[in-house]
N, C-alpha and C positions, 0 to 999 in steps of 0.2 A: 598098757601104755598110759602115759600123763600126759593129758590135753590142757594146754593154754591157751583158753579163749578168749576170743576177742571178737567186735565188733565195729564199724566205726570209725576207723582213726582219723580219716580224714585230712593226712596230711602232720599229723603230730607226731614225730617219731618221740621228742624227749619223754614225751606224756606215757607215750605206750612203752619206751624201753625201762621205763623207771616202773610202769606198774609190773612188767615181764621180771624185773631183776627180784623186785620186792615177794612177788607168789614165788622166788624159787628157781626160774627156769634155767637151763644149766645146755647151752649150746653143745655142747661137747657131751651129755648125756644123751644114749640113744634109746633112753624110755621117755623120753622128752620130746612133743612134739608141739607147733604151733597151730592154731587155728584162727582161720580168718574168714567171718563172716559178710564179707563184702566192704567195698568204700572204703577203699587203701587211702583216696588220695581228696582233693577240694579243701576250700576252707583253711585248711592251715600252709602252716609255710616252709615246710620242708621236705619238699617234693621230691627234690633230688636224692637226699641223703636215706631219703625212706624208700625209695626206689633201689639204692645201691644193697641197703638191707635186707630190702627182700630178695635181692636176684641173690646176695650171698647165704638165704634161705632155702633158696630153692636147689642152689649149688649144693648144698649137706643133705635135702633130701629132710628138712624138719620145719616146712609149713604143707599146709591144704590149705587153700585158697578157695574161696567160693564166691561167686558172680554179684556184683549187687549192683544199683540203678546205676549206677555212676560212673561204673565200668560199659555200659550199657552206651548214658552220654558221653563218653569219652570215643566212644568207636564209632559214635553215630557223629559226634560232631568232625572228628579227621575225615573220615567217610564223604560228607555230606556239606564239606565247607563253605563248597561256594555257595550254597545257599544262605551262609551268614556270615559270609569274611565282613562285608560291608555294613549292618549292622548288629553285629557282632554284640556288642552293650546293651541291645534289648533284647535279646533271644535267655533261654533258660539256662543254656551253658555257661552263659558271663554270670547269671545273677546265683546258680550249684556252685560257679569257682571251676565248673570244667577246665572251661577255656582258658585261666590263668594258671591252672596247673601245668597245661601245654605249653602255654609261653614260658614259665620256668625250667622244664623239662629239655627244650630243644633252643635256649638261649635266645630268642627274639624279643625284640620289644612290639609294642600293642602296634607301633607304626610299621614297620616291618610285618608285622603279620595277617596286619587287614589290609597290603599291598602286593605280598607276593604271594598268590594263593600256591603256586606249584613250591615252592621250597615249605611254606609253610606245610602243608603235606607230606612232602619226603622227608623231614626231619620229624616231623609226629610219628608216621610207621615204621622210622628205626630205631626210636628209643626203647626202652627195656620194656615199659610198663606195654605200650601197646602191641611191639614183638614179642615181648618173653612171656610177662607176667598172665596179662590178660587171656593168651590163651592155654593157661594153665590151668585155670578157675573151671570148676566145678560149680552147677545147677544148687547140689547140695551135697553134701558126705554124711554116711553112716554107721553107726557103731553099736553094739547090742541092745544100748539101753537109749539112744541118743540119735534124734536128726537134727544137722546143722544145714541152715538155711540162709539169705538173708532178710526177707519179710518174712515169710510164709510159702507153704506148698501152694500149687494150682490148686486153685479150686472149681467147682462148675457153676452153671448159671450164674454167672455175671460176678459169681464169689458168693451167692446164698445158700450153696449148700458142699460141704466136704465130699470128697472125691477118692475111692479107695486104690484105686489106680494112679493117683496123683503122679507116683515115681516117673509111669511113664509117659506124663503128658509131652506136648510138643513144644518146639522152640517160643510161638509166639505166648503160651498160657506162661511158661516159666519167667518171659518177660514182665507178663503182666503180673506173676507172683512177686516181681521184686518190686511192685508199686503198692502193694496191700498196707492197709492199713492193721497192723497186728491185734491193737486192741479192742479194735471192733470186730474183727475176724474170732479174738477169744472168747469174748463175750457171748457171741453167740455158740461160744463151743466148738468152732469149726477145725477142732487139730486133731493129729493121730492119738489117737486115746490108749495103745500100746508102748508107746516110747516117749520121751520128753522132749520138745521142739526149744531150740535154741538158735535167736535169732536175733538182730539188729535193726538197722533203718527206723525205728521210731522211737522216741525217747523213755528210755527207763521210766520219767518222773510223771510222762503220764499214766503208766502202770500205778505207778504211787500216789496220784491226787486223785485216779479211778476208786481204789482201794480206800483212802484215807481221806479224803473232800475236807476235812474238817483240822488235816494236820500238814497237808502238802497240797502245792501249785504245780502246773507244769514249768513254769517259768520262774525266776528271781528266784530270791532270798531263802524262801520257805520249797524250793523247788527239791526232792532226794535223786540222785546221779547213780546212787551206788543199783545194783544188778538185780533185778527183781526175778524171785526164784520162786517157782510154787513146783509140784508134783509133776504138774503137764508142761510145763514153757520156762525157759531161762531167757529175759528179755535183757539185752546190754548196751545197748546204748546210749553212750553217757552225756550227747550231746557236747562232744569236745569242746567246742567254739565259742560255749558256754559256761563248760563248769573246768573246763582247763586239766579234764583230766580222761584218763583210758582205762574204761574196765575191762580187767584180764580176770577170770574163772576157772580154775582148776579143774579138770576132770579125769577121772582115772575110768576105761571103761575096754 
């Protein structure tokens, strides 16, 4: 099988379907499949149309979808509204883009939605992404030579030391793996040292300014986007919102 990977989108579908066409992908080819390491949606602005993509992904039976924070805040903010219909602008879901991904999603405006908490609700849980999508996703997926994640696996104590049993940690630790920080999780070694970890949520370019201090920034001009690859980890995120584009990764495995 040929995996196109991905990470991140964030709400960019041009970004990603232009990098999807460009590696090759071929919808209609059934050695073709997609992969998506969490954070379908926030930050960009085509919510809807990325939404419709993926449900007609899932209809062919050529994405795996896998869990990441964002799907996390998306189900805890519908969930959990009233606790922030009213201020709504200072909580973390206005300032991720959760919550304007919703209001794009189910048609309301900001005044409408920080007013009518029950419709804002029942149009949240019958869109696609919170009925369909989201509970499609997968903790993680795996392949002989490959775990796809979107931080990282659970880890123990507090995240200081790897976990060999990690597969079958519980709900709340795989929550907390989609918050890790990758790079400092590598750095100290903490990945399966059998297969190669492939994963999102934190920026390729800080892999790159770790690595090269003297040649690359996490951020601006001198910042690299492209997929940082070594033996143990394939790290992809490209930070869309900032470098305008979607790394996709072939794999065959």
């Amino acid at each position: 099988m040929k995996y196109f990977v991905s990470a991140d989108i964030h709400g960019f579908l041009n970004e990603w379907t232009f990098a999807l066409k460009e590696k090759g992908f071929d919808i209609n080819n059934n050695e073709h499949k997609i992969i998506v390491c969490g954070d379908l949606f926030d930050r960009g602005s085509q919510a809807k149309e990325l939404q419709s993509f993926i449900m007609e992904l899932i209809e062919k039976d050529k994405i795996i979808l896998i869990k990441g924070n964002h799907e996390d805040l998306a189900i805890e903010l519908v969930e959990n509204y009233a606790k922030y219909m009213f201020e709504v602008k200072y909580t973390h879901h206005y300032q991720n883009g959760t919550f304007q991904t919703i209001l794009e999603l189910i048609d309301l405006d900001f005044t409408e939605a920080t007013t009518c908490l029950y419709e804002f609700k029942r149009r949240a849980r019958q869109t696609d992404y919170i009925k369909n999508i989201i509970p499609t996703m997968l903790d993680y997926y795996e392949t002989n030579n490959y775990v796809f994640v979107h931080a990282w696996v659970p880890l123990k104590d507090g995240g200081y030391e790897f976990d060999d049993n990690w597969r079958n940690a519980n709900v709340a630790l795989w929550e907390r793996a989609r918050w890790t920080n990758p790079l400092q999780a590598y750095q100290k070694g903490l990945y399966p040292k059998d297969k190669t970890l492939v994963f999102g949520h934190y920026h390729c370019s800080s892999f790159w300014a770790s690595k090269y201090p003297k040649k690359y920034t996490q951020y601006g001009k001198t910042a690299c986007h492209e997929p940082y690859i070594t033996k143990q980890i394939i790290a992809l995120d490209s930070c869309a919102v900032d470098s305008k584009k979607v790394n996709v990764v072939v794999i065959e495995d």
